[in-house]
C-alpha positions, -999 to +999 in steps of 0.1 A: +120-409-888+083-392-879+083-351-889+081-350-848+112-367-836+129-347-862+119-309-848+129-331-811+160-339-825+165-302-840+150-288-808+178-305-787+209-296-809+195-258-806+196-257-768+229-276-768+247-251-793+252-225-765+271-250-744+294-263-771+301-229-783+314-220-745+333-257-742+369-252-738+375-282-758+365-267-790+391-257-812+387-219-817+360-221-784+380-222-754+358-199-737+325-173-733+345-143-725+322-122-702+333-089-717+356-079-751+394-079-752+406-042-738+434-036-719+420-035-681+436-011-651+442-030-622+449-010-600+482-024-585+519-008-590+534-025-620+563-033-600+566-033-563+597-049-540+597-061-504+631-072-492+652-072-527+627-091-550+646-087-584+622-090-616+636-099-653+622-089-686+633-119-701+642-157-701+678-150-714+682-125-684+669-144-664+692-174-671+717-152-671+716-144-634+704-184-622+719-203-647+699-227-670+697-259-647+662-254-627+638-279-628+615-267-661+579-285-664+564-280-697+533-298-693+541-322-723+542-356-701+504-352-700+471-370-720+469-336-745+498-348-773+484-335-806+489-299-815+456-284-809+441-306-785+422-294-753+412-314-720+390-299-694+383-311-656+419-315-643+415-320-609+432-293-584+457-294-574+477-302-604+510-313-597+536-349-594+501-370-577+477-356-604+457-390-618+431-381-642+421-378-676+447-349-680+480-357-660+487-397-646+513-393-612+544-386-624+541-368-652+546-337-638+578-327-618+574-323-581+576-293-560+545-276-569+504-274-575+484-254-594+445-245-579+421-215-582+404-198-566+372-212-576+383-250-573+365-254-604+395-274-622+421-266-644+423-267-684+453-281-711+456-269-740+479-281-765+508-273-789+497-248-809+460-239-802+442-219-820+429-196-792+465-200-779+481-195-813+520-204-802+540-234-794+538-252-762+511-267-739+489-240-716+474-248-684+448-226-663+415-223-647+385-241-661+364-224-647+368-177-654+337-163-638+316-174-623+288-159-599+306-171-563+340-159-579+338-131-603+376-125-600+396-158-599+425-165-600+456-188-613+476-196-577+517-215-582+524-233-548+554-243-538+563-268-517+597-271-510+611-240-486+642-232-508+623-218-535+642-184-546+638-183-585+607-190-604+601-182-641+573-186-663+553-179-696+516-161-690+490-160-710+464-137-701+434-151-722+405-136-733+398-102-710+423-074-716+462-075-724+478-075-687+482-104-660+485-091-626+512-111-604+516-109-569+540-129-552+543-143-513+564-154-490+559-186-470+543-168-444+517-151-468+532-118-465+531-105-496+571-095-510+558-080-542+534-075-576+537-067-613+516-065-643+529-083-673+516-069-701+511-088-734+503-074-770+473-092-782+450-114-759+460-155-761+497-144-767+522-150-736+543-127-718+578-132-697+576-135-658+608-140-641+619-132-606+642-138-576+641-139-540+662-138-513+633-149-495+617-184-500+589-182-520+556-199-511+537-190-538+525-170-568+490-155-579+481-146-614+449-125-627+429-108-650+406-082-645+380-090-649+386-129-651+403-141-682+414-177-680+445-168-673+472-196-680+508-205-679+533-221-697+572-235-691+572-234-657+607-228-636+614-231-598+643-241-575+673-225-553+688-196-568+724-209-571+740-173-563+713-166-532+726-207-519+766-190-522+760-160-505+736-173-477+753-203-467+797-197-474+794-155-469+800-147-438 
């Protein structure tokens, strides 16, 4: 090999470092964060409740007032099987007719679909990594800023209209400690937000809630953009709302 093609060769691995450094793929790499981990003000009541949204600290308490038997996705039926893996450029929405290199249809239990707001595609990561640093598969936004969408943001549809109970890991990613939720009916209005606040960046906090109005869908962000992502996914009829509404007279 001429002295030439080698400085080419070194020449091309230098321009390409930045981009594998950013690559979410990369073990201990998932992303550039735009700015350092701090704890970010949003701005938004940490709790607030339209027409008797009830929020619960924990999975146990929340089991304890819906039971255990909703549907629970865990993202595991998926391409990403090793612990640590990463695949990028899941195609929104994600959900039961998913067919790429991430999700084939049917892995994923039906009922719901997972976009951003910047349609840039969504992430896996697997069991266990490193910039996750716990057990279980995450899923977010590939894309965490970018200059049309400085702010975006992790949106849970659902698509049945008896959705009541939803519960869910969050992981808030790189920017700041706190994942801002706000939660909507199906008619948009907006039936309440909290912040769920986590105590090191990459480590996932608790978000459980009912509703005794159908939910139509859920938003999740960081401030600025984080890559926020979600784990363990729950959603279905609250058994106790069902009782009341349909046998109480």
């Amino acid at each position: 090999m001429t002295t030439r093609y080698r400085h080419l060769i070194r020449a091309a691995g230098l321009a390409l470092l930045p981009f594998l450094l950013a690559s979410p793929l990369l073990a201990g790499n998932i992303v550039a964060c735009p700015v350092s981990d701090s704890a970010v003000a949003t701005g938004l009541p940490t709790a607030a409740d339209r027409g008797g949204l009830v929020l619960y600290p924990s999975l146990a308490e929340f089991e304890q007032a819906v039971g255990d038997q909703l549907p629970l996705e865990d993202f595991a039926g998926g391409a990403v099987s090793e612990p640590g893996d990463g695949i990028g450029d899941c195609e929104e929405p994600v959900g039961a007719a998913s067919d790429d290199q991430c999700f084939s249809t049917g892995d994923l239990i039906a009922g719901f679909g997972l976009t951003s707001t910047s349609g840039g595609g969504y992430v896996v990561l697997g069991d266990n990594h490193p910039q996750v640093g716990q057990e279980g598969l995450a899923v977010g936004p590939m894309e965490i800023i970018t200059q049309e969408f400085s702010n975006i943001s992790t949106i849970v549809t659902f698509i049945d209209d008896d959705v009541t109970a939803v519960a869910m890991d969050v992981i808030p990613g790189c920017n700041g400690l706190n994942v801002v939720v706000q939660i909507y009916d199906r008619q948009d209005s907006l039936l309440g937000s909290t912040t769920i606040s986590v105590d090191a960046s990459w480590h996932s906090g608790f978000l459980g809630l009912t509703s005794p109005q159908p939910i139509g869908r859920i938003e999740l962000r960081t401030n600025p953009s984080g890559g926020q992502l979600i784990q363990n996914l729950r959603f279905g009829p609250d058994p106790d709302l069902i009782f009341r509404d349909r046998f109480e007279p």
